[in-house]
ZADOZA-312254 format. One record per residue (C-alpha): y, z, x; residue in three letters. Coordinates in steps of 0.25 Angstrom, whole numbers, plus 5000, padded with zeros to 4 digits. Layout:
residues N
YZXALA/...
end
This chain:
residues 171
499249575302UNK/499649545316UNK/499649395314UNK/500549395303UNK/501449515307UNK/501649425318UNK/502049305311UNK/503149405304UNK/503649465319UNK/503849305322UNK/504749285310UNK/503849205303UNK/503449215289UNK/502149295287UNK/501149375278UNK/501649525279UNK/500549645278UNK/500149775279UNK/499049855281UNK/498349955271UNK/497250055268UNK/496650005256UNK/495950105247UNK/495350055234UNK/495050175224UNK/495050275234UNK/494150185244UNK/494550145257UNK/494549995260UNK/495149985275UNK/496449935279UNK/496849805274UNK/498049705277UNK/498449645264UNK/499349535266UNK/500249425260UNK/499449295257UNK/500349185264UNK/500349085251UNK/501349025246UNK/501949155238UNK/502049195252UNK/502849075258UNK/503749095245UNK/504149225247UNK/504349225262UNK/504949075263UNK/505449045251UNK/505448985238UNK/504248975228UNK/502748985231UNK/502748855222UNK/503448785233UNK/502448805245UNK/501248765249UNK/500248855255UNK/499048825264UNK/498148915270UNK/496548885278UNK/496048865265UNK/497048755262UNK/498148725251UNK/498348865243UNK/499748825238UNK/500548705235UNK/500048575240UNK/499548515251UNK/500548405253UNK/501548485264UNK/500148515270UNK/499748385272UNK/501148325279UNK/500948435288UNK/499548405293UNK/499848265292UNK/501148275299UNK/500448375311UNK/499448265312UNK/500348185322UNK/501248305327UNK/502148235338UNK/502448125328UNK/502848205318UNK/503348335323UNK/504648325318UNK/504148325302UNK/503148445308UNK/504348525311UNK/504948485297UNK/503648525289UNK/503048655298UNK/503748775303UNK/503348755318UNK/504048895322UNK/503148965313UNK/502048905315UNK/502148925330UNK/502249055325UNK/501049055317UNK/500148985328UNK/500649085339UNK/500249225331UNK/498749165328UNK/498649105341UNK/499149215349UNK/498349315340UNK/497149235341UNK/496849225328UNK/495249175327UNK/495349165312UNK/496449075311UNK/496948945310UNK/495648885301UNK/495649015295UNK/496949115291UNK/498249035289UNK/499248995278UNK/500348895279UNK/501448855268UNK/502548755266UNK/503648775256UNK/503448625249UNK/504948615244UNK/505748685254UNK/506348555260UNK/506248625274UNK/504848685270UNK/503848695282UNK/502448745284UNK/502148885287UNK/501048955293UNK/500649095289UNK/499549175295UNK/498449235287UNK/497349335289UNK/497749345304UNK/496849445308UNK/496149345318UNK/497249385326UNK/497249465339UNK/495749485338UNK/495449385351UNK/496349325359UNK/495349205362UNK/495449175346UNK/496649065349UNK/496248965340UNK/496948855332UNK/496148725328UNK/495948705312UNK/495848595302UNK/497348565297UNK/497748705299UNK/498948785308UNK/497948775321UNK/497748625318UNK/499348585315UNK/499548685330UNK/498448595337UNK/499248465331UNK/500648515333UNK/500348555349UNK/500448415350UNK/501848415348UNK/502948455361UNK/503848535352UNK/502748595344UNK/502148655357UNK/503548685361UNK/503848775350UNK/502348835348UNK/
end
């Protein structure tokens, strides 16, 4: 609950929570922590328009929408100096600083190949990618647990974009 409580206390959009004592027919289960699922419903109701209009990635890949908006922005982070200025047009760099600093600082060890949702509003002319953590109870468990290398996810577009001046500037 801390990472995306967090992500909240930055301003940022994230999930919201609450923890409860969950009794089924009278049998004690333990607390849980049901959540919101970060989907493109999600994106909808907390940034706007209709869930048909986003597309939604998480680990496991393409969940929503499609993959084309997805594509530009690994192709595009792919030579970040070159094109940093079409970087800032297609992702939120605040937010995703943001998002970046809560897992790095926590030191989330389940997360960036595991754990994460992103989504773009596909016909909002000023859409952008947004990063939403997810099941960030990885968090505050060991501060050794810094860790941010994957395959096409938010750790691999950081590792790419620390290429760029302005990008290390604002992170």
């Amino acid at each position: 609950r801390w990472t995306a409580q967090t992500g909240l206390d930055q301003g940022e959009v994230a999930t919201h929570g609450t923890f409860v004592q969950l009794y089924i027919n009278g049998l004690y289960w333990g607390l849980y922590n049901p959540v919101e699922r970060p989907d493109n419903s999600f994106s909808a109701e907390y940034l706007g328009g209709n869930k048909e209009d986003y597309d939604s990635y998480s680990v496991e890949g393409l969940m929503d929408g499609n993959s084309t908006a997805w594509n530009l922005l690994q192709t595009l982070t792919s030579s970040p100096v070159a094109n940093w200025a079409q970087i800032q047009q297609k992702l939120d760099i605040t937010e995703f600083c943001d998002y970046m600093l809560v897992n790095q600082f926590g030191g989330n060890w389940d997360w960036p190949w595991n754990n994460w949702w992103a989504s773009y509003n596909r016909v909002d002319p000023n859409g952008k990618w947004r990063f939403f953590s997810w099941d960030g109870e990885g968090n505050l468990w060991d501060p050794n647990a810094n860790k941010v290398n994957d395959s096409g996810g938010p750790g691999d577009i950081f590792q790419r974009l620390r290429q760029v001046p302005e990008f290390r500037l604002a992170f």
